[in-house]
KEKOLBA-778580 format. One record per residue (C-alpha): residue in three letters; residue number from 1; x, y, z. Coordinates in steps of 0.02 Angstrom, whole numbers, always signed. Layout:
BEGIN
residu; num; east; north; up
ala; NUM; X; Y; Z .
...
//
This chain:
BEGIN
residu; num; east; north; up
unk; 1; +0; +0; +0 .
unk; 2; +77; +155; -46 .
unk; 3; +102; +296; +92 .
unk; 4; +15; +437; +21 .
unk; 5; -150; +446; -22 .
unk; 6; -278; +564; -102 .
unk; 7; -435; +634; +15 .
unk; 8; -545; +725; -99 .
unk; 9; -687; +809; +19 .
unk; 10; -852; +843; -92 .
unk; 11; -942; +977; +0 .
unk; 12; -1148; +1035; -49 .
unk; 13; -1305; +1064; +62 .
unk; 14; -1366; +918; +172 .
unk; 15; -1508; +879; +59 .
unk; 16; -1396; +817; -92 .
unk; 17; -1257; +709; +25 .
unk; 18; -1333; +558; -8 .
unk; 19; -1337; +573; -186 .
unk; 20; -1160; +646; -190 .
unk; 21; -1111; +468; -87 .
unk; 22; -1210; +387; -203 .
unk; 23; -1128; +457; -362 .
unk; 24; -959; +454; -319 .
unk; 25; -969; +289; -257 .
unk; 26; -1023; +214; -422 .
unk; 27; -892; +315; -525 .
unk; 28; -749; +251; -383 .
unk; 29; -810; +92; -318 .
unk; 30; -734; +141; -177 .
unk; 31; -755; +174; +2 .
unk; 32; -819; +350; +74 .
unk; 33; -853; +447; +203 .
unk; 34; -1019; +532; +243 .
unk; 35; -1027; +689; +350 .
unk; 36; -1169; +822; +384 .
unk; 37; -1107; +921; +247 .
unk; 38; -988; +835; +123 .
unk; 39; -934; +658; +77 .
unk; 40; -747; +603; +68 .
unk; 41; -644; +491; -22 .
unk; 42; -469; +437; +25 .
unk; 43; -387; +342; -141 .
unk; 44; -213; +285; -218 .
unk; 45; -294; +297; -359 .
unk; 46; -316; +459; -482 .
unk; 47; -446; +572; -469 .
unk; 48; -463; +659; -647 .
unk; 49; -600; +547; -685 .
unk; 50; -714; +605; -519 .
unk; 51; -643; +763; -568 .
unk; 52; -696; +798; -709 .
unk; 53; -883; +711; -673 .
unk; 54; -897; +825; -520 .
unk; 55; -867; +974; -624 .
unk; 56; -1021; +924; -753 .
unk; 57; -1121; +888; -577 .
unk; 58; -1081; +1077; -551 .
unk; 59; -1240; +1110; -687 .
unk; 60; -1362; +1042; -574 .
unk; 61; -1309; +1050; -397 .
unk; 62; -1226; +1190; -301 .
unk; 63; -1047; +1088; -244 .
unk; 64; -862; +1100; -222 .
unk; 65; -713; +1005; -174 .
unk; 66; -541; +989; -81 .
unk; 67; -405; +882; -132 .
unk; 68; -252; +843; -20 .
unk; 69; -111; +736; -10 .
unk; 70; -82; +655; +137 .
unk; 71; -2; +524; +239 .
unk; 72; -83; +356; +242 .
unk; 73; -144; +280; +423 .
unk; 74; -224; +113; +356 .
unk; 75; -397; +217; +332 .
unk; 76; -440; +55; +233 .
unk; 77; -459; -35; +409 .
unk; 78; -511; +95; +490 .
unk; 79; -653; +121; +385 .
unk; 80; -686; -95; +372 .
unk; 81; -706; -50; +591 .
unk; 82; -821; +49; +559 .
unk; 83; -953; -30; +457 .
unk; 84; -1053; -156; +567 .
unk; 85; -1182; -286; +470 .
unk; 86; -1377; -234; +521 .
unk; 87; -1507; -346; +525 .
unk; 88; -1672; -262; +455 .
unk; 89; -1837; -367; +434 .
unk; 90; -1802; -532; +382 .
unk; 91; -1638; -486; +322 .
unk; 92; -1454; -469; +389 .
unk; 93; -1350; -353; +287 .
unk; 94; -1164; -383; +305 .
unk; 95; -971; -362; +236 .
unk; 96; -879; -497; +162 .
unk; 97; -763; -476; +364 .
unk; 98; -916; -540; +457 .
unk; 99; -1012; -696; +442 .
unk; 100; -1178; -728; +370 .
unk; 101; -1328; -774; +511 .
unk; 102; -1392; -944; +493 .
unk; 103; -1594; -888; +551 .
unk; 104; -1582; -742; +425 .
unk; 105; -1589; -725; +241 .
unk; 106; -1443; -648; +217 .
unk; 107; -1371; -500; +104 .
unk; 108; -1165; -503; +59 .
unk; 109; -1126; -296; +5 .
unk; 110; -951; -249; +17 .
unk; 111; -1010; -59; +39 .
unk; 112; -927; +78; -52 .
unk; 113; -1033; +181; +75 .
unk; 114; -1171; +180; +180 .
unk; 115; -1300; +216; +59 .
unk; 116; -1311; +78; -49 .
unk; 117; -1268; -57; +118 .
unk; 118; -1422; -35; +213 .
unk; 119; -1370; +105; +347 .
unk; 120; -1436; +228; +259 .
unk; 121; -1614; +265; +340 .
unk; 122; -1692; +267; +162 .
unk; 123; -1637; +95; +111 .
unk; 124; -1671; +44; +295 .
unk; 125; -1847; +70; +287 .
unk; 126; -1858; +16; +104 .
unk; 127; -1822; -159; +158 .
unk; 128; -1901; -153; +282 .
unk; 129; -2055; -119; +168 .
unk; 130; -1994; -285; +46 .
unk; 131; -1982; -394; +204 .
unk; 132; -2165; -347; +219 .
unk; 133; -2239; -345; +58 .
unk; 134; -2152; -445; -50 .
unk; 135; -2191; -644; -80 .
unk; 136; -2123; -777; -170 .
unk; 137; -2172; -752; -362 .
unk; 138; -2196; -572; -365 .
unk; 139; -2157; -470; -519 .
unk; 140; -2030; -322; -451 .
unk; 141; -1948; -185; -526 .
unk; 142; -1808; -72; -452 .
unk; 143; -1796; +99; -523 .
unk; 144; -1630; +194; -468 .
unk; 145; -1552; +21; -419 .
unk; 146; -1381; +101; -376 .
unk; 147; -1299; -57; -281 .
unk; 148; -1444; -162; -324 .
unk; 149; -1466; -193; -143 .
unk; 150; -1652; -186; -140 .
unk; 151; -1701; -299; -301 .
unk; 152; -1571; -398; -227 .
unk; 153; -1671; -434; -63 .
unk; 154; -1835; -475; -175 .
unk; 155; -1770; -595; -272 .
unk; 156; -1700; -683; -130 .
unk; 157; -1878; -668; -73 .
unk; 158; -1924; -762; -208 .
unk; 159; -1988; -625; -332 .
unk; 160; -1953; -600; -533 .
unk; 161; -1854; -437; -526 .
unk; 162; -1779; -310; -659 .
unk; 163; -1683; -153; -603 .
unk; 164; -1624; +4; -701 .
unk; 165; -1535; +142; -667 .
unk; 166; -1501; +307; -749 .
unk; 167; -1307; +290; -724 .
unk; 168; -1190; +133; -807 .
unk; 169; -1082; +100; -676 .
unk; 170; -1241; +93; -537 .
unk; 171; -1283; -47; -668 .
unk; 172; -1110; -144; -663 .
unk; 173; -1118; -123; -464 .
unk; 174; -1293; -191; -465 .
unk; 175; -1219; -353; -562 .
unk; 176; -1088; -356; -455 .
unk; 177; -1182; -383; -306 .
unk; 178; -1305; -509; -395 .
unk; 179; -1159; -617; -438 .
unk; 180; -1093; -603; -258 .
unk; 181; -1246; -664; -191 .
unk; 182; -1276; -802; -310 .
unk; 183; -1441; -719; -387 .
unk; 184; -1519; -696; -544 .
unk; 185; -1609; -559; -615 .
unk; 186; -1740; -568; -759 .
unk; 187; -1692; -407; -845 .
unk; 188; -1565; -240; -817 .
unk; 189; -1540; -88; -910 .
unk; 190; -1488; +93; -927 .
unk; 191; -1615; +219; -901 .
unk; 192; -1786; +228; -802 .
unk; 193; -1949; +151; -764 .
unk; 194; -2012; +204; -954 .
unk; 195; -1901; +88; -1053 .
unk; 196; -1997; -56; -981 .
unk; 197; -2170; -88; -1063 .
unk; 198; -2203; -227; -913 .
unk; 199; -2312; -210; -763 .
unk; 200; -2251; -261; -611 .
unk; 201; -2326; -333; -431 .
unk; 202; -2222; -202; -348 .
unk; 203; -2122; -42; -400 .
unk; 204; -1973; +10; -295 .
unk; 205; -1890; +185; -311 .
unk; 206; -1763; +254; -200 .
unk; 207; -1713; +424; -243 .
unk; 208; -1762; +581; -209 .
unk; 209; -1924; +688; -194 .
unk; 210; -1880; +812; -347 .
unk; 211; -1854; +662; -451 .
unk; 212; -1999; +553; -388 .
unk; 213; -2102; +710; -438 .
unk; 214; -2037; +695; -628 .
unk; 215; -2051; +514; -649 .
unk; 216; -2209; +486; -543 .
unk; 217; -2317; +436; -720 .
unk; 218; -2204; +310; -778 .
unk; 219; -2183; +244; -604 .
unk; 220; -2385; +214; -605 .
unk; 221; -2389; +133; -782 .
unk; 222; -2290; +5; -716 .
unk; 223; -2424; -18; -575 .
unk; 224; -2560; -176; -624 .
unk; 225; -2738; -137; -518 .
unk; 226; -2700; -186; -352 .
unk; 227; -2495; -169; -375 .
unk; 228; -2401; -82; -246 .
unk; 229; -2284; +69; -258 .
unk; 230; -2132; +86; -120 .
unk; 231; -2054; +271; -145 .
unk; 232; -1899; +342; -27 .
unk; 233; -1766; +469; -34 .
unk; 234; -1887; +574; +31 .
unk; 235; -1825; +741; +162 .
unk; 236; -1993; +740; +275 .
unk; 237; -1987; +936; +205 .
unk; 238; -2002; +901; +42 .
unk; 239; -2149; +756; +81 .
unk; 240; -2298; +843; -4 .
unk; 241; -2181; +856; -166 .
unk; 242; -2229; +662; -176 .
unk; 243; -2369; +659; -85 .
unk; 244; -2465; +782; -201 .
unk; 245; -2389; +667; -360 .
unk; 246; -2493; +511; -297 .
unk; 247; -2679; +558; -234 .
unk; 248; -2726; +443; -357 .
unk; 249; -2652; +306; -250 .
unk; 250; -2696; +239; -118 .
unk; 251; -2571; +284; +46 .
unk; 252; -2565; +135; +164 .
unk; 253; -2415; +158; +266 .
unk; 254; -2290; +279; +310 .
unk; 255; -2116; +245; +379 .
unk; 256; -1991; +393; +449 .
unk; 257; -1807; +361; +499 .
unk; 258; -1726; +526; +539 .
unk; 259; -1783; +645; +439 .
unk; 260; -1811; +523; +290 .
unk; 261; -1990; +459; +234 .
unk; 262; -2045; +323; +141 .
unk; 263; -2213; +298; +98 .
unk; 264; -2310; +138; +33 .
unk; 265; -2449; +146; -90 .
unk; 266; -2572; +30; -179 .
unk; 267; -2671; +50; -345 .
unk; 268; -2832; +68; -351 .
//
């Protein structure tokens, strides 16, 4: 391991973090660090690539970065100590450094953060929701898959699932982790919810409220009468953005970790 190392801090208001951890991670596939108001990577590796993505991110959201040199203190470990396995629903959610639970159905995710590993409250209470709803058979599709950690708890729930995501390498990652875990998907692309002409048992979208807002019609047309409709990524201030995008489904439960919402609905 070499003795320097690269921390590149990524700094933008609290509401865009995740996304930020989210993003980076997929470009990287590596490990970060999520604070209140920026997330950091420490690499060997070179940064143009990030870079130069980070600067096109500049368009939409209001960010900067550091970059520093510095002297390397294992942060690999460090970081491995600090990542426990959680055990959410049926499901126990661990690293490749801890060992699977026999009375569990378990999840393998090497995390490249907490976001896409369960921690995050948003994909905490999104399985949560799967442990619930989902049965053996079930049609299920995953829009804004990022690690693939959600379809990946369907399926092994027994359920038909495809994922897509607007971003490639959220894609690889996604296949990545399928592979891991010895599961199979029926279908994967790039893009959303309205490259698929299916309808599904259950829709699953983690993102965020602006963005559940703009796809909220093609998430529906993948609804069947009856079909139910998990949506996260939601700030509880920007809850009515969603909320007033679905009256014309039925709301039949709400879930709030933090300051993060997810809400459960089911067609009419």
């Amino acid at each position: 391991m070499s003795d320097i190392y690269i921390e590149l801090e990524v700094f933008a208001n609290s509401e865009f973090i995740d996304l930020l951890a989210d993003f980076i991670s997929t470009i990287t596939n590596e490990a970060v660090e999520i604070t209140e108001s920026s997330v950091i990577l420490r690499t060997t590796n070179d940064t143009t690539l990030l870079e130069s993505e980070l600067n096109k991110l500049k368009e939409s959201i209001d960010l900067y970065y550091t970059k520093e040199k510095k002297q390397n203190i294992d942060w690999i470990s460090k970081y491995k100590e600090s990542i426990a396995p959680i055990e959410v629903g049926d499901f126990w959610v661990y690293p490749s450094w801890y060992e699977p639970k026999e009375d569990k159905i378990n999840i393998l995710i090497n995390p490249a953060l907490a976001f896409g590993s369960g921690h995050h409250a948003t994909t905490y209470t999104t399985l949560e929701q799967i442990s619930k709803f989902v049965k053996k058979g079930d049609t299920l599709l995953d829009v804004g898959c990022g690690s693939g950690i959600l379809a990946l708890a369907a399926a092994k729930l027994g359920a038909v699932v495809d994922l897509c995501d607007t971003d490639p390498l959220a894609i690889d990652s996604a296949k990545e982790n399928f592979e891991l875990n010895k599961e199979e998907y029926r279908d994967i692309w790039v893009g959303s919810a309205n490259k698929s002409s299916k309808k599904y048992d259950i829709v699953v979208a983690n993102i965020i409220a602006d963005v559940l807002k703009m796809i909220s019609s093609e998430l529906k047309n993948r609804l069947n009468s009856g079909s139910i409709l998990i949506v996260s990524g939601i700030l509880d201030k920007k809850e009515n953005i969603v909320t007033d995008a679905f009256l014309d489904l039925d709301l039949i439960e709400r879930n709030q970790k933090d300051e993060w919402v997810t809400l459960t609905y089911k067609k009419r």
